[in-house]
N, C-alpha and C positions, 0 to 999 in steps of 0.2 A: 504493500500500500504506500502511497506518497507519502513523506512527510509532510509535505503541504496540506492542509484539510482544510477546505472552502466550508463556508456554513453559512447560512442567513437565515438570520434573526429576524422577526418580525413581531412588533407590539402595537399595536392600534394606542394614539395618543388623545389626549383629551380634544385635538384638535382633528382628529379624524385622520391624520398623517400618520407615515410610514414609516420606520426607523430601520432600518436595514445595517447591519453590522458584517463587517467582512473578516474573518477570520483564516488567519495562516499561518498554521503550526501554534494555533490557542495566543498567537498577538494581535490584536485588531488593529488592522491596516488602514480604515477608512470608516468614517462614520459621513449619513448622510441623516440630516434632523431637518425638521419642521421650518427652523426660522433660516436655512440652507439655500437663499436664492442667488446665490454665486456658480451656478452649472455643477453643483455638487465637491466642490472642493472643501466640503466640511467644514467651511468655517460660513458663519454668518454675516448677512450683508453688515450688520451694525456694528460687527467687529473686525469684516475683512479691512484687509490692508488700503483698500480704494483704490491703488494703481489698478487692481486686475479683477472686478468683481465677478465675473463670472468665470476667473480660472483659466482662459482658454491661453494663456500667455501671452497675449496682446494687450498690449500699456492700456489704458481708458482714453488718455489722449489721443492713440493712436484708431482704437478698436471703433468700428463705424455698428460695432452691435454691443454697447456694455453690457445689458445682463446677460447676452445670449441667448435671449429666446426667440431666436430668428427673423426677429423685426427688426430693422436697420435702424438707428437712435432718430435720423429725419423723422422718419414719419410714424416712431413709437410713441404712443400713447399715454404707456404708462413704463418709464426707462427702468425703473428699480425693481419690475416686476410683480408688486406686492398686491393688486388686485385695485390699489387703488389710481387712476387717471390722475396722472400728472398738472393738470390742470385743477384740478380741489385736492392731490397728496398737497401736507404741509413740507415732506421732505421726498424732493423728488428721486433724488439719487440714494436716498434709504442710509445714507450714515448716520444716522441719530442725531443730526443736526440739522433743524428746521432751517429751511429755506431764507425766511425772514431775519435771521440772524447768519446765516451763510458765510462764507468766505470763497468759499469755494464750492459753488451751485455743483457744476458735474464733478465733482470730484478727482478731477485731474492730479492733483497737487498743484496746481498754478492757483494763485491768490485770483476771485474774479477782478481788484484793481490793477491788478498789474501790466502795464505793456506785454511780458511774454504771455498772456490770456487773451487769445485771440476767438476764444467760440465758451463764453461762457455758462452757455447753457448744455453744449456738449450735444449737439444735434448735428454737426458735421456743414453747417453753413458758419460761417467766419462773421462775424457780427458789424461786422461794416459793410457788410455785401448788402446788396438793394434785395436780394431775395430773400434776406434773413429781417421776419418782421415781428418777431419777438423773443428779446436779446436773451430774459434772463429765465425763460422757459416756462409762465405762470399762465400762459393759455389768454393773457392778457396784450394785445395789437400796439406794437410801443406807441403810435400816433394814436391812440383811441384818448380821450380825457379820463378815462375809467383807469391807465395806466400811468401810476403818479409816481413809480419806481423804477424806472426804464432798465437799470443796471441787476435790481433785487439784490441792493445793498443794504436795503433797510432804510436808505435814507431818502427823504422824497426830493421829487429831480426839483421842487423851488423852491428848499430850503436853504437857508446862509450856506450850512454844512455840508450840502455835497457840491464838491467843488469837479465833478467829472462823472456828469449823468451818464455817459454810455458805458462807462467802467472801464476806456479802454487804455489808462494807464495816464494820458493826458488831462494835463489841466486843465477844466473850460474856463476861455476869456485870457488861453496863451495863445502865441504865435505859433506854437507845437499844433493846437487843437484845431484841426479845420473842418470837423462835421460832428456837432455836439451830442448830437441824438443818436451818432450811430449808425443814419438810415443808407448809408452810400451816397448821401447828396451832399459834397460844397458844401457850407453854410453862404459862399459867396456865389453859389449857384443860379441864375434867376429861375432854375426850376425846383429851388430847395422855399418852400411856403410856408415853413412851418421848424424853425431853428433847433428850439427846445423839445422838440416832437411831442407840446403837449393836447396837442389836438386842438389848438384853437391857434387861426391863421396865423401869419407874423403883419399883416394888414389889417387884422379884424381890429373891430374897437372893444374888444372883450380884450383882447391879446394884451396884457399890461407890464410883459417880463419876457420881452422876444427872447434873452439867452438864456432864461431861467436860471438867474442866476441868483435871486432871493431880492432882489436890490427892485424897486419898478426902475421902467425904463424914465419917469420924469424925472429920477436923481440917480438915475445909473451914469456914470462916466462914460462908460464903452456899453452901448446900448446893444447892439450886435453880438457883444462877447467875442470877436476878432484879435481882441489885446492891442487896438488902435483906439485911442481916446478920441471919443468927438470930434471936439474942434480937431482934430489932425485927419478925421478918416473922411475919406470921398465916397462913401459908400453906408453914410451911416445907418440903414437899416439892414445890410447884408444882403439886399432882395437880387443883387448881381447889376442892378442899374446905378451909374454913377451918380451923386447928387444932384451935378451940373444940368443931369438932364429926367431927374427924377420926379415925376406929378406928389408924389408924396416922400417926400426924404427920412423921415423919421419911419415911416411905415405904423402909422396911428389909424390909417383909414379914414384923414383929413387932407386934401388938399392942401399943397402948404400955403394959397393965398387965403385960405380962411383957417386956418389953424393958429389959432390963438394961444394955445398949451401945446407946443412941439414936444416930441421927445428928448430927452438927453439933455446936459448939463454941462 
């Protein structure tokens, strides 16, 4: 007879799952449990390491399927696998770290502020791409007014404190930052309408914070968020039309021979 002896175990658990214990020569090789949604590498998503959660030896940043349940992370539903939709899970990527307090949404190891954190939600579109329309994976349209955390940093994009709504490592309101929101548009685009991508034009008269940058634009410096102060920039609403030859230069959605309250300071 081998010395090797195979056996499986089998215990029905309170959760209705299977426990399967693999035995070779009476040392157990492999366990595979309940809270096991890593493709059976035995250890649990809330404890694996996060470089490799479903085991297959491909990094997470690399792997275009992290749990490996045959759905490619694009167009998966639910990434972490855990029955609940990504779009209402509080922690999408199942590391015991809700979302809203995140650092690192997919789990890559990349910080999500970081310049080297190019696809923070780990859906395999790069987050400055024009096809990628929701950065931090919340089922929430970064230009919709319903989404007031573009990064899902926890910090809302027109607060003092977040000083780089798209999270992409850039300052908004530097010279470095040329597309605040993220969306693949310029901010000095004339097809870029909407700076802050918070869903209300950069023309509209609701629109009071074109770079959302906490500041209103009537006593913001650099109203644009271009990191050109007013008086110095040619361009001061970012809308891609120079002042010299722009119907509304501040981009208030006034005319400037009847604008009586311009933008900027």
């Amino acid at each position: 007879m081998s010395s090797t002896r195979r056996t499986s175990l089998r215990a029905a658990t309170a959760l209705g799952a299977v426990l399967t214990v693999i035995l070779a020569g009476g040392a157990v090789t492999g366990v595979a449990h309940a809270s096991d949604k890593s493709g059976g590498d035995g250890v649990s998503v809330t404890s694996d390491s996060g470089d490799d959660q479903d085991g297959d030896g491909i990094p997470e940043s690399e792997d275009a399927d992290d749990d490996g349940d045959g759905i490619p992370d694009a167009v998966d539903s639910d990434k972490d696998n855990d029955g609940v939709p990504d779009s209402i899970d509080a922690d999408d990527d199942g590391d015991g770290v809700d979302d809203a307090v995140e650092t690192d949404i997919d789990g890559d190891g990349l910080d999500d502020d970081s310049a080297a954190e190019t696809d923070i939600d780990g859906d395999q579109r790069a987050d400055d791409a024009v096809n990628e329309l929701d950065i931090d994976g919340d089922g929430l349209k970064d230009n919709s007014a319903a989404e007031t955390d573009i990064d899902g940093d926890g910090r809302a994009d027109n607060s003092a404190s977040e000083l780089d709504i798209d999270g992409d490592g850039r300052t908004d309101g530097s010279k470095y930052e040329y597309d605040i929101d993220g969306d693949g548009l310029k901010d000095t685009s004339a097809l870029e309408k909407d700076i802050d991508g918070d869903g209300k034009g950069d023309s509209s008269a609701t629109e009071t914070d074109i770079d959302g940058d906490g500041t209103s634009d009537a006593k913001d410096k650099d109203v644009d968020g271009d990191g050109i102060a007013n008086h110095a920039d040619s361009d001061l609403d970012g809308d891609g039309v120079a002042n010299a030859h722009d119907l509304d230069k501040d981009g208030d959605g006034i005319v400037n021979w009847k604008d009586s309250t311009p933008r900027g300071v």
